[in-house]
N, C-alpha and C positions, 0 to 999 in steps of 0.2 A: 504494500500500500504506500501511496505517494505520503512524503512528509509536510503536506500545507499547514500552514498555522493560520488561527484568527489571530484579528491585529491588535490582543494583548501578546501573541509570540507563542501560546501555546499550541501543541498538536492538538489538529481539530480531531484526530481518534482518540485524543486519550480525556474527551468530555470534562477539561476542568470547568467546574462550577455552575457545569450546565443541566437543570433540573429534568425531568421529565416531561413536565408542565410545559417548558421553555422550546422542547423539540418538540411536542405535540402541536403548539401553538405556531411556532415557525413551518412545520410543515404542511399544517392546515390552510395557513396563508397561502405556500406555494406551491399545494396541489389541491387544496380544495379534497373535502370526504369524497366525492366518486375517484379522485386521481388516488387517493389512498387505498383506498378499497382494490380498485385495480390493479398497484401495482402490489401491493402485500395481502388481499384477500382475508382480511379480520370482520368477521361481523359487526364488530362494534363501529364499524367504517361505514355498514352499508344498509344495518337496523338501526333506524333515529337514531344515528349519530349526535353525539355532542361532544364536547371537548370533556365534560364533566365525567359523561359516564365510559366514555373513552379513557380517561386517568385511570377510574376504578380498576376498570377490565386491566388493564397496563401494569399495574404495579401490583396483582394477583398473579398476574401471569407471567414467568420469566420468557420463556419463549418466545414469545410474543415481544416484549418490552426489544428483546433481542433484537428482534426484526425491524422493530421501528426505529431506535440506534441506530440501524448498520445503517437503513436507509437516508437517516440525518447525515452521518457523517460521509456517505459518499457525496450526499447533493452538497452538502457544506466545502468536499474536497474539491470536486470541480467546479463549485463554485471559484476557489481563492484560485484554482491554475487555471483557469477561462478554458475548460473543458466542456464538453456536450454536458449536458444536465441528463441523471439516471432518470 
């Protein structure tokens, strides 16, 4: 995996300081519940969705939570290296 950092310097893989809440809410921005739903396939993405009950599910479920990480931190990577977006 590329070494990007956010512009406090840190590795955008290694999530310093950044909540759950914080990735949920930036990815919902930038894909909107159906773009979530389709590309990681969570229920909570695609029955009445809300950010609310979308936490619950997320921090029950490791797996899950997994998923929704990996998927922050790729869009966040190509984000900083002006890559295709996942």
């Amino acid at each position: 995996m590329s070494e990007a950092r956010d512009a406090n310097g840190h590795l955008i893989r290694e999530l310093h300081g950044v909540t759950l809440a914080i990735i949920l809410e930036y990815l919902v921005a930038h894909y909107g519940f159906p773009g979530l739903d389709e590309r990681l396939r969570l229920n909570c993405f695609a029955v009445d969705p809300s950010v609310k009950s979308s936490l619950t599910f997320l921090r029950r479920t490791a797996w899950a939570r997994a998923k929704v990480e990996d998927l922050y931190v790729r869009l966040r990577t190509a984000e900083a290296l002006g890559q295709s977006l996942p």
